[in-house]
C-alpha positions in Angstrom: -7.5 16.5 7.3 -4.8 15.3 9.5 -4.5 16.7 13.3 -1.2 18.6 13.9 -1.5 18.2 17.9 0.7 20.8 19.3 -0.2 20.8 22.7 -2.3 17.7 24.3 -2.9 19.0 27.7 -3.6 22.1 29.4 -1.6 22.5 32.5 1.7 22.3 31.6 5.0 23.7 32.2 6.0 27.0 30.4 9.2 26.0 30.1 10.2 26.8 26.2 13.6 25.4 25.2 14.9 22.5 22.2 12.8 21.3 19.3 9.6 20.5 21.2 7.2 23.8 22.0 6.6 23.1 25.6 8.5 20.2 28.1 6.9 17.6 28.2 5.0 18.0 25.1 6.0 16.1 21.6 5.0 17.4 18.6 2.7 15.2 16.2 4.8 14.4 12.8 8.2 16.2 14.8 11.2 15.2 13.0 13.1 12.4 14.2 16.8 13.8 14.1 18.0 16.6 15.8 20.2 19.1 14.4 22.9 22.3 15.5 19.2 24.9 14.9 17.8 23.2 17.8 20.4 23.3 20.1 19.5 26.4 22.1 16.5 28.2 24.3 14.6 29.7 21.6 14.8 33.9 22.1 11.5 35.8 21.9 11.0 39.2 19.9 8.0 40.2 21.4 5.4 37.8 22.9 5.7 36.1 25.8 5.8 32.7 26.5 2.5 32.4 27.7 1.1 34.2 24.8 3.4 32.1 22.6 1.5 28.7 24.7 -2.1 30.9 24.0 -1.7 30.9 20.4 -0.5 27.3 19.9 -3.7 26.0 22.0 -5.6 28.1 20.0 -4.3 26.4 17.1 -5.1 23.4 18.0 -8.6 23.9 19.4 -9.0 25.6 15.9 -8.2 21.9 14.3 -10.2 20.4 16.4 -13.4 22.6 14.8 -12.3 22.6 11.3 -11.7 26.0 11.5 -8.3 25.2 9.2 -7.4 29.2 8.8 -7.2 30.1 12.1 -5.3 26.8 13.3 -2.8 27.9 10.4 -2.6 31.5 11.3 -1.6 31.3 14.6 0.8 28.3 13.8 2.6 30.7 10.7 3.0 33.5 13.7 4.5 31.3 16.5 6.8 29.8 13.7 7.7 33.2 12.5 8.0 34.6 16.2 10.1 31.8 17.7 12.1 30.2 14.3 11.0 26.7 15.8 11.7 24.0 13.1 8.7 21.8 14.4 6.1 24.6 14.6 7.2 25.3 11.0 7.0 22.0 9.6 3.6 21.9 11.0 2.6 25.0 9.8 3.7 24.0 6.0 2.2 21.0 6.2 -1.5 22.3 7.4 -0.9 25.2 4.6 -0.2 22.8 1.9 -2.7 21.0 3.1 -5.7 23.4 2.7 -3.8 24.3 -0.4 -3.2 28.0 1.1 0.4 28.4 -1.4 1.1 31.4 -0.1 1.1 30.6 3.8 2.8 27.4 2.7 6.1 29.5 0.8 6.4 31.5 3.9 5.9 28.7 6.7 8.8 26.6 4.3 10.7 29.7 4.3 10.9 29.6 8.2 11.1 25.5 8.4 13.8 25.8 5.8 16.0 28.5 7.3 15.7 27.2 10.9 16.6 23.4 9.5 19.4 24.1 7.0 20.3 20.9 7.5 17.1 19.0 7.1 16.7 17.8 3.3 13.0 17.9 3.5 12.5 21.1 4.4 15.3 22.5 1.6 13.1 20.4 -0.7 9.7 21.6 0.0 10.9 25.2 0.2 12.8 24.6 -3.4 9.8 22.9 -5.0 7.5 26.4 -3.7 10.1 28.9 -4.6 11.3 27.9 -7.5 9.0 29.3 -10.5 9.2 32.5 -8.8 12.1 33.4 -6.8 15.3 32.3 -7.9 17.7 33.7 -5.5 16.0 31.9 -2.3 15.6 28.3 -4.5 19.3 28.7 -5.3 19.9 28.8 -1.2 17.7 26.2 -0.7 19.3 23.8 -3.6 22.9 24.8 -1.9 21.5 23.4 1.1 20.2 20.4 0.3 23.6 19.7 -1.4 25.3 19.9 1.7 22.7 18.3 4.1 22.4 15.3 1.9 24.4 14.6 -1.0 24.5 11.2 -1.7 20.6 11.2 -2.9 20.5 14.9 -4.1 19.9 13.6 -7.1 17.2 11.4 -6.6 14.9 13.5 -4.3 15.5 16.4 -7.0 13.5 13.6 -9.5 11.1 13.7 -7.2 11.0 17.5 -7.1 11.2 17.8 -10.8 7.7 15.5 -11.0 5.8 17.8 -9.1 6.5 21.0 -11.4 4.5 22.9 -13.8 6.4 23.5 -17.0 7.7 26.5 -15.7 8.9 25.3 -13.0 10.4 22.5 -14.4 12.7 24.4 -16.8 13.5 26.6 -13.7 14.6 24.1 -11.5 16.7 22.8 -14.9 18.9 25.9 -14.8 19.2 25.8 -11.0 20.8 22.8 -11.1 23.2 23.8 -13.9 24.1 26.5 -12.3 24.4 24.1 -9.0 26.8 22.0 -10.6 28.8 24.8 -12.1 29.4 26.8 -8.9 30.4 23.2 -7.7 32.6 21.7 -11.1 34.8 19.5 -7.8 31.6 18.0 -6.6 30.2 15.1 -8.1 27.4 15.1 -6.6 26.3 18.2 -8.5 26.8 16.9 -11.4 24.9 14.0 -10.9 22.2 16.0 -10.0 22.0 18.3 -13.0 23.0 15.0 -15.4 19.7 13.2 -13.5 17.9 16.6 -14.5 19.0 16.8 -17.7 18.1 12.5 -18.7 14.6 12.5 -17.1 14.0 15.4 -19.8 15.8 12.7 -22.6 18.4 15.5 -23.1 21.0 12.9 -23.7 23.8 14.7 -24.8 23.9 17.4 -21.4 23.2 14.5 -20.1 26.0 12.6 -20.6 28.9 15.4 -20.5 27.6 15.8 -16.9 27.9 11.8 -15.9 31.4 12.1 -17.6 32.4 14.9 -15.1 30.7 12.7 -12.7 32.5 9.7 -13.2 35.8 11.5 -13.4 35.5 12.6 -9.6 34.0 9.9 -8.5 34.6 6.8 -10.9 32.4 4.4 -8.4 29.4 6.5 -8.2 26.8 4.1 -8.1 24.0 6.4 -9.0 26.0 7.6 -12.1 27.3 4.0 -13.2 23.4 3.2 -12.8 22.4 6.5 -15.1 25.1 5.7 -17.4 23.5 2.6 -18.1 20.5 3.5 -18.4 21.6 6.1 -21.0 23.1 3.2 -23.1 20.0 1.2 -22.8 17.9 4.2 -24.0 20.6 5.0 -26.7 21.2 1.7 -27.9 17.5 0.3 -27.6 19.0 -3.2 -26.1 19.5 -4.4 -23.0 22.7 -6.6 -23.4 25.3 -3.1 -24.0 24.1 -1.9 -21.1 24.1 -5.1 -19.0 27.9 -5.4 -20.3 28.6 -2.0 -19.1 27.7 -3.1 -16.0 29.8 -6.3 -16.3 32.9 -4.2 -16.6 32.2 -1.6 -14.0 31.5 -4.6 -11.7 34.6 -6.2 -12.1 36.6 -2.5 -12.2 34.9 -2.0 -8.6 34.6 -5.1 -6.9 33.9 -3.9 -3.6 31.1 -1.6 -4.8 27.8 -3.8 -3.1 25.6 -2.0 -4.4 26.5 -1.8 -7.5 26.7 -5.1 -7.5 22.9 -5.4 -6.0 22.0 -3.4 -8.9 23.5 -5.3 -11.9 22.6 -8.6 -10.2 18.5 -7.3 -10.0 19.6 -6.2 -14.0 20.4 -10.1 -14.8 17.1 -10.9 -12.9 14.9 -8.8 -15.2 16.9 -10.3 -18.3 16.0 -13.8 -17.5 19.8 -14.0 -16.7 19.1 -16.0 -13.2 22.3 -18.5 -13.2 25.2 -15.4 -13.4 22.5 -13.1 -11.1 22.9 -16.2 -8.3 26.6 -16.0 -8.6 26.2 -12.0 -7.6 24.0 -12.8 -4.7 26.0 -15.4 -3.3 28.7 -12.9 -3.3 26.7 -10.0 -1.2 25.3 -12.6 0.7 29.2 -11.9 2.7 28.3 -8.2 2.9 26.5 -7.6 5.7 24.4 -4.4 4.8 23.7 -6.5 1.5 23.2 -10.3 2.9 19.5 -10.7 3.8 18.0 -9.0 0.8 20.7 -11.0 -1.0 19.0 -14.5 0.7 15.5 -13.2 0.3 16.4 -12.8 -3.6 17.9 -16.1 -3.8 15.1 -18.0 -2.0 12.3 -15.9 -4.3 14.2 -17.3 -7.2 14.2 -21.0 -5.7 10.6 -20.9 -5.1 9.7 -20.1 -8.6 11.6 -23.0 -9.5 9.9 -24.7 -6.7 12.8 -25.5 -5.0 11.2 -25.0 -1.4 13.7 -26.6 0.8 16.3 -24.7 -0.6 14.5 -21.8 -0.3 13.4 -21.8 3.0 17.7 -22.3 4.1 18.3 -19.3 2.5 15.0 -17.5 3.7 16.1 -18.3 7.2 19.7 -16.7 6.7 17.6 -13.5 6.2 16.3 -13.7 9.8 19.5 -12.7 11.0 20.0 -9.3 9.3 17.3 -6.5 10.7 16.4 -5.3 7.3 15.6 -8.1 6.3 13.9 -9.7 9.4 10.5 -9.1 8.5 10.1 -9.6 4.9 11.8 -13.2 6.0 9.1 -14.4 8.4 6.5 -13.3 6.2 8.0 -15.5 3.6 8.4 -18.1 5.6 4.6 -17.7 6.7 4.1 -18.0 2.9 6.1 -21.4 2.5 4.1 -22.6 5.7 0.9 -22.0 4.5 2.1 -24.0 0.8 3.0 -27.0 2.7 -0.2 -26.3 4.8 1.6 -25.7 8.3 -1.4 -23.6 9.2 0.2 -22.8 13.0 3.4 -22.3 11.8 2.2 -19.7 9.1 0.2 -17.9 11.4 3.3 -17.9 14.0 5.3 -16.4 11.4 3.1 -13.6 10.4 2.3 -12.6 14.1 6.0 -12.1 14.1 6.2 -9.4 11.5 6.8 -5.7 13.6 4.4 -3.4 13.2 7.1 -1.2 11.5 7.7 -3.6 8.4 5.5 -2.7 5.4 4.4 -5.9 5.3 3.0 -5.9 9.1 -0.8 -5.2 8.0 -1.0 -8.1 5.2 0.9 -10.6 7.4 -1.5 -10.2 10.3 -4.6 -9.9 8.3 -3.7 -13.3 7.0 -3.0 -14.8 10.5 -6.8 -13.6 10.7 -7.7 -15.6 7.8 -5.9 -18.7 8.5 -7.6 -18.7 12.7 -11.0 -18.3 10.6 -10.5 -21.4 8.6 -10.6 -23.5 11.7 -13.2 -21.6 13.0 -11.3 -19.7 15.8 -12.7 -16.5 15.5 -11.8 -15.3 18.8 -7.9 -15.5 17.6 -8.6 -14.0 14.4 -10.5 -10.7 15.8 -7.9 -10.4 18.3 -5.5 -10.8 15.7 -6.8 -8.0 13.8 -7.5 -5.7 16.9 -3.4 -6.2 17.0 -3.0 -5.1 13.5 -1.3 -1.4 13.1 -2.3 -0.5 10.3 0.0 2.4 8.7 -2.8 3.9 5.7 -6.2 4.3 5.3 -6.8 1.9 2.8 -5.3 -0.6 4.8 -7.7 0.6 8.5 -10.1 -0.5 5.8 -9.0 -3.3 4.9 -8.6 -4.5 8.5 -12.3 -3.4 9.1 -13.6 -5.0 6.4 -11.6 -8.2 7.1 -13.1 -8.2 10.9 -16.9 -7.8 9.1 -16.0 -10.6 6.8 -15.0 -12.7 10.5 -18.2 -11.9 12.1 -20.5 -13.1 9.2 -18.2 -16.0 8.7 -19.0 -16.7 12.9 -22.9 -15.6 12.2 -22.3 -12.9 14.2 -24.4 -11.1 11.8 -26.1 -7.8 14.0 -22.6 -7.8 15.2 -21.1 -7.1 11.5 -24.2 -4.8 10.6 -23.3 -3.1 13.5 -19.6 -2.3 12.6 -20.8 -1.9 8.6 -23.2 1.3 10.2 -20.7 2.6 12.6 -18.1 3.0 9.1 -21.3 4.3 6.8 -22.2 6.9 9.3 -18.5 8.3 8.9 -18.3 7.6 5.2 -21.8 7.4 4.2 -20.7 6.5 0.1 -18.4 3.8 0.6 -18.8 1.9 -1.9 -16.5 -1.6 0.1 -18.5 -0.9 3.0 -22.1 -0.1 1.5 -21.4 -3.9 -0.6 -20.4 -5.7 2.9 -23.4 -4.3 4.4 -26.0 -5.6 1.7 -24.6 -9.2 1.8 -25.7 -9.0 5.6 -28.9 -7.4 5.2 -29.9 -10.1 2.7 -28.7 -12.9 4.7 -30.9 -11.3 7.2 -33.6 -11.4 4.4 -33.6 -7.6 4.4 -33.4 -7.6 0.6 -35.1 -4.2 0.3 -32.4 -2.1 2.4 -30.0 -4.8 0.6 -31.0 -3.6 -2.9 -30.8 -0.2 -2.0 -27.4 -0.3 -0.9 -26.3 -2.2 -4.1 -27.7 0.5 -5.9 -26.0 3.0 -4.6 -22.6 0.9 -4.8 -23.8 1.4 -8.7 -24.2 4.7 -8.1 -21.1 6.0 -7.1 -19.4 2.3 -9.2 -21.5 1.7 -12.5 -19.3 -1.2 -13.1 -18.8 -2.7 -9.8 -18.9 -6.3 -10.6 -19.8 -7.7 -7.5 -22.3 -5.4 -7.1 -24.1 -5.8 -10.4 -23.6 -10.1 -9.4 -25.2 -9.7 -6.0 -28.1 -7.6 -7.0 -28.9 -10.1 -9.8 -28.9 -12.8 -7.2 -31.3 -10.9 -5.1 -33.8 -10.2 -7.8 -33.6 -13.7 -9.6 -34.8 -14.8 -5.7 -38.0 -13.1 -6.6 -40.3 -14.8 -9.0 -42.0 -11.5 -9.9 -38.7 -9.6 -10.9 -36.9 -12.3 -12.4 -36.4 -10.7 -15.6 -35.0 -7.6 -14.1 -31.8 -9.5 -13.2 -30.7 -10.1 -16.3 -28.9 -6.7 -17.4 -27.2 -6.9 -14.3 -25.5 -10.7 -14.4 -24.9 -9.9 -18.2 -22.9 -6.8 -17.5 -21.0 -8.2 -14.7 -20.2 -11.7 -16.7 -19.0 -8.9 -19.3 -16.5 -7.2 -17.1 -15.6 -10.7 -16.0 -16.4 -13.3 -18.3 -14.7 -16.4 -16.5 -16.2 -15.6 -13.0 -18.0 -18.6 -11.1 -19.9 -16.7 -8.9 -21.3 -15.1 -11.7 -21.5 -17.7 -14.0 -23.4 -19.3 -11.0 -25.7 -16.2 -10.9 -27.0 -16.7 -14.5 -27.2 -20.5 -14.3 -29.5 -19.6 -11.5 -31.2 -17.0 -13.4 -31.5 -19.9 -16.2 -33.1 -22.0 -13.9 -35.9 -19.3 -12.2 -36.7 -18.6 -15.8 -37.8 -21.7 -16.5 -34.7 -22.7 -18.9 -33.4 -26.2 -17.1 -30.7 -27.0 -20.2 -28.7 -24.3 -20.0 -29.0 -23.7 -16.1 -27.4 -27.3 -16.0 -24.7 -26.1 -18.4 -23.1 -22.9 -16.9 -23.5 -24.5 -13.7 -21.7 -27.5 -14.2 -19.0 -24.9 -16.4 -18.7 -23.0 -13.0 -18.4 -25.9 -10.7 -15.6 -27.0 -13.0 -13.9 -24.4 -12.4 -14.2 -23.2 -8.4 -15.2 -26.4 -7.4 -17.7 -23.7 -4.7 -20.2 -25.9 -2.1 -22.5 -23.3 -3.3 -22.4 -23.6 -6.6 -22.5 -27.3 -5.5 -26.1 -26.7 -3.9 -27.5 -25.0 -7.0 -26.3 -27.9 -9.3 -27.8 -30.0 -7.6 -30.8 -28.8 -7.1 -31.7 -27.7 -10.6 -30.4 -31.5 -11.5 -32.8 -32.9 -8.8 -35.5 -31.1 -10.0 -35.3 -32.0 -13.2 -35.5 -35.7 -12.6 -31.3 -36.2 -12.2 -31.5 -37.4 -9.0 -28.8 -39.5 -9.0 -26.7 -37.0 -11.1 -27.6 -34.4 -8.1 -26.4 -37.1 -5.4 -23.6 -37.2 -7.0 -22.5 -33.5 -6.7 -23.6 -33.0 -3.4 -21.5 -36.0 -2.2 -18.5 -34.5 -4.1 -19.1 -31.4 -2.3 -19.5 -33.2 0.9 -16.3 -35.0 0.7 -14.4 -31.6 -0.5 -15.1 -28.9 1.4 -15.3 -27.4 4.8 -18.3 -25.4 3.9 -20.6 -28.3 4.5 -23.8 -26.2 5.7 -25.0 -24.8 2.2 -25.4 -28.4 0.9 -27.1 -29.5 4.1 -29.3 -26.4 4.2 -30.6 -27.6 0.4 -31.1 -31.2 1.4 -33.4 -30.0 4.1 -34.9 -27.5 2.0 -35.5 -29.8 -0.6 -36.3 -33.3 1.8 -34.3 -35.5 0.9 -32.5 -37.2 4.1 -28.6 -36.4 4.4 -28.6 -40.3 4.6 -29.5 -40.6 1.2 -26.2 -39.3 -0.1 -24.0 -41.6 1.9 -20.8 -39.6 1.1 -18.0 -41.7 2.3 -14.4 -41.6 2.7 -12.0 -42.2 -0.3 
């Protein structure tokens, strides 16, 4: 449940005027725009503004205790009491949160009315009202058309996914009626033609784009349905793609049009006439760095890199593009194995670009490869990460650091501190039981696999690592093999697990084939580990100079030297005896 914070602080002025509830105090999740609603001191009916403070701190000590119904409750009366666009937002938000639809149609009600010109709210307040009340979803439609035409059509597809049936064919004839109360405004007719295509109605459809079209002949959201239309109509690609050839050349100063047909030649394999496109935008400066970053993607599939990283570069100097630049570059860095540059690149992506939490959990990963893990856990301590899935990826990459560093109670530590808040993750529950079994905790390891299982039948890591554990133990050798067999099923080219049953193989006593799927997975990973099992099961067998041979190998091509030194000692045999040398 996420915290609507109203107030943060207890003494605090009473001082009640603009969007925010009380100076000094921001609202969590307040919009970022301010509008003509806002402009003046909020008028009380009948509480005070003390009381009006009381019941917003009750609110939020309600949050604070779960106690979701009371929070909303008093954040439904202080939006209907002082018509505030933030306390309404909030109180919509919690309601459709906790699923309460009721509270939720009359907190949008007050959001809506007190923010006529905020699209969201319009929307939300449309997509509640409109299997029910047709008068108030018809005001709220009207004022999303005039808040923000230009993409009425597009959030109303967004709208129209959420519906029930009956909802869906409401919102259907509020739209026609939209655009007929409106025949001069193209955007209305876009909107009901987009309402009318998503349902495959082609022939409303298309009477609507006409109108459209009429108005506004360079609509690029209509010359883009249109097209689509034809594609769908005609079942080819090329009538459509020459539509947009001619519409192109009819508007030539239409960018994004132009974006859009030259992404259309992309996906038709049509590269050579899409690159004349780009070059074109790339002297339109709202359309020039996507345009670069588009030309230099297509350059490195041809591996073109040189070229690619010019063009790349261009993008650094448009702010849209800024971000998604350096993390390409990072990318090209890391191919031509610039390790420092790379992770200077990525450490330069904001923490407002979508590709901020990737880029810096990569700079993590590159500082761990030579063995810097102070860098890469600072790194990732600097990492904003915008989701849940991706906190957990950041927390699950700083685990993955500290057993790389053999900081081992360290990551337990961190793997306990996540379970005890979610006690069934299955990521977390899996990172924990590789630590507890190189800690040689295989019991409490084994348990925590099974309950990956439990929740994740056909986790295939999982079912690999438990296999592992109980092919280590000569009395439960045979228990392993379900496991590896199901996991080699979900993923039957796999060299950790085709290095799990050449292991099993070789605890059971079957040397041939333990020599075979091990060799197989080496092939293909070319792992120090697998290394280590090779050659031991070769040793053993009396291979010895086969065995020398793959441990030197490994020796010479990895970084990961310790797993083949760890066998050697295991095993005797002098690290002097396989004399890897230079080549």
């Amino acid at each position: 449940m996420q915290h609507y914070q109203i107030i943060s602080m207890i003494t605090i002025t009473l001082s009640l005027s603009g969007p925010t509830v009380a100076a000094g105090i921001k609202p969590a999740n307040a919009p970022s725009t301010t509008n003509k609603s806002n402009s003046k001191s909020i008028q009380f009916k009948k509480l005070s503004k003390k009381q009006i403070l009381t019941h917003l701190l009750t609110a939020e000590l309600a949050l604070q205790r779960n106690m979701y119904d009371e929070a909303l409750a008093n954040y439904l009366l202080v939006a209907k009491e002082t018509q505030d666009p933030t306390v309404a937002q909030l109180a919509t938000e919690l309601a459709l949160e906790t699923q309460d639809s009721l509270r939720a149609k009359e907190a949008s009600e007050v959001w809506a009315n007190s923010d006529p010109e905020n699209v969201q709210a319009q929307l939300v307040a449309l997509t509640l009202y409109i299997s029910d009340n047709e008068a108030k979803a018809q005001a709220f439609l009207e004022n999303a058309l005039v808040s923000n035409p230009q993409e009425l059509d597009q959030n109303l597809l967004a709208v129209f996914d959420q519906l029930q049936p009956k909802g869906k064919k409401h919102l259907t004839e509020a739209v026609t009626s939209l655009a007929e109360r409106h025949p001069q405004n193209p955007y209305a007719q876009l909107a009901s033609a987009q309402i009318h295509a998503i349902q495959l109605d082609v022939n409303a459809a298309n009477k609507r784009l006409a109108k459209t079209l009429a108005l506004q002949p360079n609509l690029t959201n209509a010359i883009q349905l249109q097209a689509k239309l034809i594609r769908h109509e005609k079942q080819s690609d090329q009538p459509a793609l020459e539509y947009l050839d001619a519409q192109v050349n009819k508007h030539p100063n239409n960018s994004e049009l132009r974006m859009f047909y030259a992404m259309a030649l992309l996906d038709n394999d049509q590269s050579n006439s899409a690159m004349q496109h780009l070059q074109m935008l790339t002297r339109d400066k709202q359309f020039a760095g996507e345009a670069y970053l588009i030309i230099g993607e297509d350059e490195i599939n041809q591996g073109k890199y040189v070229a690619a990283e010019k063009n790349i570069k261009q993008a650094l100097e448009y702010a849209s593009s800024v971000d998604k630049a350096r993390y390409y570059l990072a990318q090209l860095a890391e191919y031509h194995k610039n390790n420092a540059e790379a992770i200077s690149w990525y450490e330069q992506v904001a923490s407002s670009s979508e590709f901020h939490t990737s880029a810096f959990l990569r700079a993590a990963y590159l500082y761990s490869l030579k063995g810097d893990y102070e860098n890469a856990l600072n790194t990732l301590q600097s990492t904003e990460p915008n989701t849940f899935e991706e906190q957990k990826q950041v927390l699950l990459t700083e685990i993955d650091i500290m057993i790389e560093s053999n900081d081992l109670d360290k990551a337990l530590e961190n793997c306990n501190r996540v379970l005890g808040v979610l006690p069934n993750d299955a990521d977390f529950l899996y990172a924990r039981s590789l630590i507890l079994s190189m800690l040689q905790k295989y019991t409490a390891a084994e348990r925590d696999l099974k309950l990956v299982l439990s929740v994740e039948p056909d986790n295939a890591n999982a079912l690999n690592a438990l296999a592992f554990i109980l092919t280590n133990h000569p009395d439960r050798v045979k228990e392993a093999l379900p496991y590896i067999q199901k996991a080699i099923g979900l993923q039957p080219n796999n060299p950790a697990y085709m290095d799990t049953l050449g292991w099993y193989y070789y605890k059971s006593g079957n040397t041939q084939d333990a020599i075979a799927m091990l060799e197989k997975a080496y092939k293909i990973s070319g792992n120090a580990e697998i290394a280590a099992h090779l050659g031991e099961v070769l040793w053993t067998s009396g291979q010895q100079q086969a065995a020398k041979d793959v441990w030197q190998k490994a020796l010479l091509s990895t970084e990961n030297k310790d797993i083949i030194q760890k066998t050697l000692t295991r095993l005797n045999i002098p690290l002097a005896d396989i004399k890897p040398t230079a080549r």
